[in-house]
C-alpha positions as a Markdown table, in Angstrom:
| # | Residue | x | y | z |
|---|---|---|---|---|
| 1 | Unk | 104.1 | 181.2 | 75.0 |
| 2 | Unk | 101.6 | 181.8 | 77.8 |
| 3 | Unk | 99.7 | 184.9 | 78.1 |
| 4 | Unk | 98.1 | 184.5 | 81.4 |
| 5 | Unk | 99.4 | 186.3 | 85.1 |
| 6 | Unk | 97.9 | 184.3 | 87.6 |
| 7 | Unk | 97.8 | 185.7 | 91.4 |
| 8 | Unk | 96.9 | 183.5 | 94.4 |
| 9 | Unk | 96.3 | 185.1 | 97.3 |
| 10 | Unk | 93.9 | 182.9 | 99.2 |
| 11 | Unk | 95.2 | 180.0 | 101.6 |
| 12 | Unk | 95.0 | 177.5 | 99.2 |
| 13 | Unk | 96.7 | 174.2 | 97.7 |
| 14 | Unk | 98.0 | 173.9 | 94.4 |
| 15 | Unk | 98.7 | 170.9 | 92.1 |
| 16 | Unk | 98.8 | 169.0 | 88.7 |
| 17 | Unk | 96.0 | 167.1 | 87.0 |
| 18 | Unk | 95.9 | 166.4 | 83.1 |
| 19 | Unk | 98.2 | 169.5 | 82.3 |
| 20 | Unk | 96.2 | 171.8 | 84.1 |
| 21 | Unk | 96.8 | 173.8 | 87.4 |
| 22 | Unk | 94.5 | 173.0 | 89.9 |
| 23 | Unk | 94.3 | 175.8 | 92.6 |
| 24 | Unk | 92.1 | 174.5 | 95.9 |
| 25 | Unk | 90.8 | 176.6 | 98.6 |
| 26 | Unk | 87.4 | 178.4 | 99.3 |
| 27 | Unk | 86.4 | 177.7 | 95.7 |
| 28 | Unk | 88.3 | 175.0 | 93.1 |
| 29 | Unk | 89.2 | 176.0 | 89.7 |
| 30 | Unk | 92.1 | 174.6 | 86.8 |
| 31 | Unk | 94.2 | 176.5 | 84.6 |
| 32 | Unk | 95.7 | 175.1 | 81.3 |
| 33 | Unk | 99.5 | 175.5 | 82.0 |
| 34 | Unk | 100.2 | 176.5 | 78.5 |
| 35 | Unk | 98.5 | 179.6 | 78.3 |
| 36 | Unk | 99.8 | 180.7 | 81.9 |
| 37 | Unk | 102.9 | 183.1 | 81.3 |
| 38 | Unk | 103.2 | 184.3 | 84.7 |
| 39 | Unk | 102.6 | 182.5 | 88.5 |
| 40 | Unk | 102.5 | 185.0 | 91.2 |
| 41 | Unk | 102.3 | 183.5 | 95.0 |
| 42 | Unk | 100.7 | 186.3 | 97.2 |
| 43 | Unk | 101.0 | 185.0 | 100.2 |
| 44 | Unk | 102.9 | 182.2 | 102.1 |
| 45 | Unk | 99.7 | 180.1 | 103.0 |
| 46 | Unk | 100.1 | 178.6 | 100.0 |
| 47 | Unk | 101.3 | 174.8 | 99.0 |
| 48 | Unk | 101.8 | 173.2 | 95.4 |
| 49 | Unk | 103.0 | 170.0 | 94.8 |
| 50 | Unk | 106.8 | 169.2 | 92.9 |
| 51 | Unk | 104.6 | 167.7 | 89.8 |
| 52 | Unk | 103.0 | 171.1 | 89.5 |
| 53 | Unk | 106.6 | 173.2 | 89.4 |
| 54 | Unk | 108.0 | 170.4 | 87.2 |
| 55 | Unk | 105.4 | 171.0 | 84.5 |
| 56 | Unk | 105.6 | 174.5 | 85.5 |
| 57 | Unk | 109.0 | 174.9 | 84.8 |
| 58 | Unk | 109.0 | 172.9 | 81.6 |
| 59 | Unk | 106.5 | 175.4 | 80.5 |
| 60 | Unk | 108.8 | 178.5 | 81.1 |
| 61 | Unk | 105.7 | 179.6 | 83.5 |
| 62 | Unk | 107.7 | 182.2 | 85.9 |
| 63 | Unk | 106.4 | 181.7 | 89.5 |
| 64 | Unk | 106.8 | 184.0 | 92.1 |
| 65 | Unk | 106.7 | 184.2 | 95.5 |
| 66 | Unk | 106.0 | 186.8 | 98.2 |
| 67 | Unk | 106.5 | 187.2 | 101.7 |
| 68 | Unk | 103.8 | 188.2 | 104.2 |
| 69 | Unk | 103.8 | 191.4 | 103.3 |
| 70 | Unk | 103.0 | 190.1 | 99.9 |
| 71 | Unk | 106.2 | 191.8 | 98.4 |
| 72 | Unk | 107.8 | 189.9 | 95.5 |
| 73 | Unk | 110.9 | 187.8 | 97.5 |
| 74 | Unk | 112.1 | 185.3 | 95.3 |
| 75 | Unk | 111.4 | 183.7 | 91.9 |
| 76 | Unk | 111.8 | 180.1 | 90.4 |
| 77 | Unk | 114.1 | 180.0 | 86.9 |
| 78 | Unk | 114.7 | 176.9 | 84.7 |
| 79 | Unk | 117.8 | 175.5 | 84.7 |
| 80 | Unk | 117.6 | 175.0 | 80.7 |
| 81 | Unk | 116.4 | 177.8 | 79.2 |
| 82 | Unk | 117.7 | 176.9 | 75.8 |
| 83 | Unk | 119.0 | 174.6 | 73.7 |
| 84 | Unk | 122.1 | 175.7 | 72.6 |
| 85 | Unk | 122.7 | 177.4 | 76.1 |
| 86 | Unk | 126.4 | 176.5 | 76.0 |
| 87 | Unk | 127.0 | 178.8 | 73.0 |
| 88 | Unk | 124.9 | 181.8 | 74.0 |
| 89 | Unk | 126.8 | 181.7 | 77.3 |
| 90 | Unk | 130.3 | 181.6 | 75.5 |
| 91 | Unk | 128.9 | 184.3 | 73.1 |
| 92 | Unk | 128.4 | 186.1 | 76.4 |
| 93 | Unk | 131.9 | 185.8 | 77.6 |
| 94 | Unk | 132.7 | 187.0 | 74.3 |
| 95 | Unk | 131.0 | 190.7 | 74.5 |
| 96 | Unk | 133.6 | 193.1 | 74.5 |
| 97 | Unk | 134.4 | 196.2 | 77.0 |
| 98 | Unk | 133.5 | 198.9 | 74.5 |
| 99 | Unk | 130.0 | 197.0 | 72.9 |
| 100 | Unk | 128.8 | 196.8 | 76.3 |
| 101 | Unk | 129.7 | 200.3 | 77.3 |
| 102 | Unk | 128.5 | 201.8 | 74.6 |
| 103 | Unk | 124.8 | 200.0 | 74.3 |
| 104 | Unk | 124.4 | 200.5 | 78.3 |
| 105 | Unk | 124.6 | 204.4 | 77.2 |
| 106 | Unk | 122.2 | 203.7 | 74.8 |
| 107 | Unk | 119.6 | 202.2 | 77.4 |
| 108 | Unk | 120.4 | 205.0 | 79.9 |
| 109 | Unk | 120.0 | 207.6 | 77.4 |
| 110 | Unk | 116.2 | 206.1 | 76.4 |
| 111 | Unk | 115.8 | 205.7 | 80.3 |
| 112 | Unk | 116.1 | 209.3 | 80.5 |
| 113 | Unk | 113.9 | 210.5 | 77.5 |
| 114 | Unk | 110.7 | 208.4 | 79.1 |
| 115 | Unk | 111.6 | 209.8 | 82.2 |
| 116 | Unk | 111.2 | 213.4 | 80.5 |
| 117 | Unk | 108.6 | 212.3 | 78.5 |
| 118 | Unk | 106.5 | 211.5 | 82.0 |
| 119 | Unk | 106.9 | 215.0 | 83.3 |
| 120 | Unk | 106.1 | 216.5 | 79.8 |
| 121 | Unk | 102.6 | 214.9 | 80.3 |
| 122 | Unk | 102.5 | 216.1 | 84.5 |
| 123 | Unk | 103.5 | 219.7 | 82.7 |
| 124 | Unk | 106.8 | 219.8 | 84.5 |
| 125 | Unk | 108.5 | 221.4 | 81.7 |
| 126 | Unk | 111.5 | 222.9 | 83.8 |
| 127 | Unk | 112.4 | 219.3 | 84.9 |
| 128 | Unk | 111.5 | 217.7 | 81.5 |
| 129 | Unk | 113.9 | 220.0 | 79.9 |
| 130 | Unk | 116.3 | 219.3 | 82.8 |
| 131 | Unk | 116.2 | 215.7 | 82.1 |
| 132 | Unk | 116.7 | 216.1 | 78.2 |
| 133 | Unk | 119.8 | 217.8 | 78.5 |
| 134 | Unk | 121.0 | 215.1 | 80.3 |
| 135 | Unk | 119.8 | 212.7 | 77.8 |
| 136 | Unk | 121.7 | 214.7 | 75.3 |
| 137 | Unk | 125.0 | 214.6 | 77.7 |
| 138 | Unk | 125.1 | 210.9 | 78.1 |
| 139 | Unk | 129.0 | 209.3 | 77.7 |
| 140 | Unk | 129.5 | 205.8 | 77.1 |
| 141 | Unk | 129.3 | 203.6 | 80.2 |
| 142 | Unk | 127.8 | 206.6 | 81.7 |
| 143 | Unk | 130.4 | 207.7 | 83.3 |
| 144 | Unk | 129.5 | 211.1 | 84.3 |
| 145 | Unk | 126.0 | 209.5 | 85.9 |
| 146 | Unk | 123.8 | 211.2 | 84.1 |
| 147 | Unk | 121.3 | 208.6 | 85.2 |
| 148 | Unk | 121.5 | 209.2 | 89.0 |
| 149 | Unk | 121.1 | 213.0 | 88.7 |
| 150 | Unk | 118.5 | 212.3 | 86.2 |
| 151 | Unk | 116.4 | 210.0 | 88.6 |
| 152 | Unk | 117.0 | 212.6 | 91.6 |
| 153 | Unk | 115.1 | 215.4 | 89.7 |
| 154 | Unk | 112.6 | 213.0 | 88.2 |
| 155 | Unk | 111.4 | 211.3 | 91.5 |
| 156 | Unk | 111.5 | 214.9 | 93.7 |
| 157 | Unk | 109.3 | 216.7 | 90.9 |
| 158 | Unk | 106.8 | 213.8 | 90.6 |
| 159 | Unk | 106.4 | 212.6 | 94.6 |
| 160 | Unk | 108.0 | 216.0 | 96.3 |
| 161 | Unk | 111.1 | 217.5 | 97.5 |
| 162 | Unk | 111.2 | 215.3 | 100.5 |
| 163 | Unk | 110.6 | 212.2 | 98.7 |
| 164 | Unk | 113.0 | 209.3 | 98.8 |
| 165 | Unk | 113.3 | 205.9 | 97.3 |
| 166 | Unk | 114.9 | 204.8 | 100.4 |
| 167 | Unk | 112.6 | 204.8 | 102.8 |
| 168 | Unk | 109.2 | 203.0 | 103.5 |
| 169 | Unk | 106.2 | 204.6 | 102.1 |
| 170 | Unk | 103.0 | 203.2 | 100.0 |
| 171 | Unk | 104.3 | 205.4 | 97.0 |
| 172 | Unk | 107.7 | 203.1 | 97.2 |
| 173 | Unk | 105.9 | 199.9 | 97.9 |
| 174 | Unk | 103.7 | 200.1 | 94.9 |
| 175 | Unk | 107.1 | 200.9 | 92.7 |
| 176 | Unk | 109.2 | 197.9 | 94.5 |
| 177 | Unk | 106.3 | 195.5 | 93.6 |
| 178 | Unk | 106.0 | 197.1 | 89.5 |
| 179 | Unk | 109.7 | 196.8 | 89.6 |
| 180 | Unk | 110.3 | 193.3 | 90.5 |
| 181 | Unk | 107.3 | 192.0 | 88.7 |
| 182 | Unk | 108.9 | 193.4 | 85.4 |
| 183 | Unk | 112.2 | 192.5 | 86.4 |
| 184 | Unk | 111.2 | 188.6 | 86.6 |
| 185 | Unk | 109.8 | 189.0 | 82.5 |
| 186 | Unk | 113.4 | 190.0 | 81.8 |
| 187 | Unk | 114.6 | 187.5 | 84.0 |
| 188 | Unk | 112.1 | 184.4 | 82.3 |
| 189 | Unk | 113.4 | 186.0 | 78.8 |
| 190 | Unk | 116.9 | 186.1 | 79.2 |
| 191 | Unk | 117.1 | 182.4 | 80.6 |
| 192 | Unk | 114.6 | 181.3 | 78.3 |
| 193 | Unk | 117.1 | 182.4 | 75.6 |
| 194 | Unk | 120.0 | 181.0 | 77.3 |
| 195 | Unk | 122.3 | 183.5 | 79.3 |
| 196 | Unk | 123.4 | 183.8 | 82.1 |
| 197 | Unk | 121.6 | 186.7 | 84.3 |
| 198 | Unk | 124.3 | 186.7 | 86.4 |
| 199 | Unk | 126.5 | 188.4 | 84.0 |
| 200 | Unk | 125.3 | 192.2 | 83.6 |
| 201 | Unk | 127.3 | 194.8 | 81.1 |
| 202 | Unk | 126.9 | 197.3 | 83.6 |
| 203 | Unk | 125.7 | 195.7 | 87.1 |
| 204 | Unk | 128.2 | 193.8 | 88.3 |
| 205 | Unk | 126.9 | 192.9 | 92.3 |
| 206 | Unk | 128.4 | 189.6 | 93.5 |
| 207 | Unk | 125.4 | 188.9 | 95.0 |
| 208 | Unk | 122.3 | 189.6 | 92.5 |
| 209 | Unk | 121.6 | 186.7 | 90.5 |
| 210 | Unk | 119.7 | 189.4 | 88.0 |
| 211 | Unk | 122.6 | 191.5 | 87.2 |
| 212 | Unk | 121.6 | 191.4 | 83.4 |
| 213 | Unk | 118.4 | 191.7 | 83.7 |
| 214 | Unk | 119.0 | 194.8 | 86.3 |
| 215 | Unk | 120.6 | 196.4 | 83.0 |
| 216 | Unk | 117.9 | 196.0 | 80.2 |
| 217 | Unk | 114.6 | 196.6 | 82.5 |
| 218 | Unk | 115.3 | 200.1 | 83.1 |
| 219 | Unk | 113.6 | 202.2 | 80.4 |
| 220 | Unk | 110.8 | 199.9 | 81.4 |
| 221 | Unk | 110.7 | 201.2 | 85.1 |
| 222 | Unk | 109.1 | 204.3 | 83.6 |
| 223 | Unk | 106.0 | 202.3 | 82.5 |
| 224 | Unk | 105.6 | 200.8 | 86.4 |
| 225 | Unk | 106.2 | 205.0 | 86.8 |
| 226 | Unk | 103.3 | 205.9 | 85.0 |
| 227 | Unk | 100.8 | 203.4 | 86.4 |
| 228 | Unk | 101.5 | 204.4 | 90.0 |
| 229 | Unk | 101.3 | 208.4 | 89.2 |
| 230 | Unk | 97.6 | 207.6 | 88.3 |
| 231 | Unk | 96.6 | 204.9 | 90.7 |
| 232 | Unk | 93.8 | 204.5 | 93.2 |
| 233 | Unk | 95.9 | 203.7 | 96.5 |
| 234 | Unk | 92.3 | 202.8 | 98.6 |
| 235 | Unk | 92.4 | 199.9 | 96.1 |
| 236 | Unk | 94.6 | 196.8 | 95.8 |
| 237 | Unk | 97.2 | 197.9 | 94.6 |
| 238 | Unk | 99.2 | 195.2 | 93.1 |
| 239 | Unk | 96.1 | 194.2 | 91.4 |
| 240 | Unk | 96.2 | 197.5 | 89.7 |
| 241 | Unk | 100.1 | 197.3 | 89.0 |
| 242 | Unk | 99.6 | 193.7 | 87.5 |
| 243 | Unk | 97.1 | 195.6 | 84.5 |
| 244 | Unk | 100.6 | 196.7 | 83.1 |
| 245 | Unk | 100.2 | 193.7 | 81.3 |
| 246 | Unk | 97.3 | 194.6 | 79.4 |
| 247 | Unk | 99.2 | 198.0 | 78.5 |
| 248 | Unk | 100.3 | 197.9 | 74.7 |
| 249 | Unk | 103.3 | 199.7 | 73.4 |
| 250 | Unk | 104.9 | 200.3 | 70.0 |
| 251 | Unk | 108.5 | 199.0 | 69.1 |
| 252 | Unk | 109.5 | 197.8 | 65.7 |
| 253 | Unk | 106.7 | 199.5 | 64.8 |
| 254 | Unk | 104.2 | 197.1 | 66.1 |
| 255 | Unk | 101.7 | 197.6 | 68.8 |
| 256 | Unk | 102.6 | 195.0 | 71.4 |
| 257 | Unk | 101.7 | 193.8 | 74.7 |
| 258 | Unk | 104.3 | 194.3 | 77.4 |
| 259 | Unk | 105.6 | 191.4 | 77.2 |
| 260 | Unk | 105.8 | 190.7 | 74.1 |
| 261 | Unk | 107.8 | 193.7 | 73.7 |
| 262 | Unk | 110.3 | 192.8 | 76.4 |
| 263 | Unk | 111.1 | 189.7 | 73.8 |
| 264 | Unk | 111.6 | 191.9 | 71.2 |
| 265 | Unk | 113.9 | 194.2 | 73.3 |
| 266 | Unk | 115.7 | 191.1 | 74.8 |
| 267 | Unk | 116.8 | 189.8 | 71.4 |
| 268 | Unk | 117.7 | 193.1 | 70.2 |
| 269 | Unk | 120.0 | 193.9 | 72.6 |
| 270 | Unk | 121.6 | 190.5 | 72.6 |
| 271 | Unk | 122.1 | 190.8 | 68.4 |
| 272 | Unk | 123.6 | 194.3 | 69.4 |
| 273 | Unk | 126.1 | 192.8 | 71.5 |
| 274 | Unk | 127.1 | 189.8 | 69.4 |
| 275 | Unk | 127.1 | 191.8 | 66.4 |
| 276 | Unk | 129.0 | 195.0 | 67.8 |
| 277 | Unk | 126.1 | 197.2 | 66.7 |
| 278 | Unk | 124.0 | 199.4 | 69.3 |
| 279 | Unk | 121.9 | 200.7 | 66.3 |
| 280 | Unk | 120.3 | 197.2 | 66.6 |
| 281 | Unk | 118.8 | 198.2 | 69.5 |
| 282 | Unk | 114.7 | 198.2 | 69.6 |
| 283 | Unk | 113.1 | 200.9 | 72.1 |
| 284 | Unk | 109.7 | 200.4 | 72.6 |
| 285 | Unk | 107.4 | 204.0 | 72.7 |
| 286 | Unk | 105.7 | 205.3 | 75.6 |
């Protein structure tokens, strides 16, 4: 597996040569595709060959592209990401109502206690203790929407009262750009195991391709959180929201790399679903 994120944001071509990326514009340099995890487009003055996104792709190297703005727009997924594909996918149509209710709790529930666990380290204790009760209160399929209120009273105490996740603003921008970089890892993972993203347990939009991965990536929004409370916004910041992976975290008691602990997260939830189990499900720690 690749442990490289490469960003190109230069006008600049891009092609194969001898199992290496080779990127050309002001300056040339190569890349071993093997040890690339991660292919992030920056801006659209940018051309690469069919050869290069063949090998690419056969490398499960996620590439993604922005629009001018240099906003993540779309992203490039194998069409065999496994195997055995045919029998995850029927192991998918096979979850049941009640596994998949109960485990989204689960993640919703962990979603929350990060959450707290940010404003615990701002010193927003009455939110924090705000957010743990409804932590505590979560039903299966959270069906009282525990999350909603929860992310309401998160967001106002750490950007303001009149801050909102609906309008344009550099605060938002940084988190849209965090949020669909981690998104595509869970996307690359879950198709590089072989299901279907399409298929969420909680998400169910007609139109998102990601509906799965919209599901487990959420206690992991908190970590894109955290790096945008403390960033430097005269900088570039996606530069500084791409150092999330060089964050470690712990899960199964392990330090890992962030994407090496949205794997183990990945198959965990998956075993908790074929198995029936939400107890199988591996957290990572903030």
């Amino acid at each position: 597996m690749g442990f490289r994120t490469v960003v190109v944001r230069n006008r600049s071509k891009l092609d194969l040569k001898m199992g290496y990326l080779v990127c050309r514009g002001s300056e040339t340099y190569s890349l071993f595709i093997p040890e690339i995890s991660t292919l992030i487009l920056e801006t659209t003055s940018i051309s690469l060959t069919c050869a290069l996104v063949s090998e690419l792709v056969k490398n499960n190297v996620k590439i993604i592209f922005c629009d001018e703005k240099h906003n993540p727009e779309s992203e490039l997924i194998s069409y065999h990401g496994h195997y055995n594909s045919a029998k995850k996918i029927k192991q998918q149509l096979m979850w049941s109502g009640e596994i998949k209710k109960r485990v989204w709790a689960k993640i919703v529930k962990d979603k929350i206690q990060k959450q707290a666990q940010i404003l615990n380290e701002c010193k927003l204790f009455v939110e924090r203790d705000m957010l743990l009760q409804y932590a505590n209160s979560v039903l299966d399929n959270d069906v009282t929407n525990r999350e909603g209120h929860a992310a309401k009273v998160y967001f106002n105490a750490l950007f303001g009262t009149d801050f909102s996740r609906r309008v344009e603003h550099k605060i938002n921008t940084a988190l849209n750009y965090g949020y669909a970089v981690i998104l595509s890892c869970f996307n690359r993972e879950l198709a590089k195991m072989g299901y279907l993203t399409e298929m969420g347990i909680w998400h169910k939009n007609e139109f998102n391709a990601f509906n799965l991965s919209c599901d487990l990536v959420e206690p992991f929004r908190i970590l894109v959180d955290r790096l945008v409370l403390g960033m430097d916004f005269g900088q570039n910041t996606n530069s500084q929201i791409l150092e999330i992976f060089n964050t470690k975290v712990k899960i199964d008691n392990k330090m890992q790399f962030v994407e090496n602990a949205i794997s183990i997260y990945c198959q965990s939830i998956v075993e908790a679903l074929n198995k029936g189990d939400e107890d199988l499900i591996k957290f990572y720690e903030l």
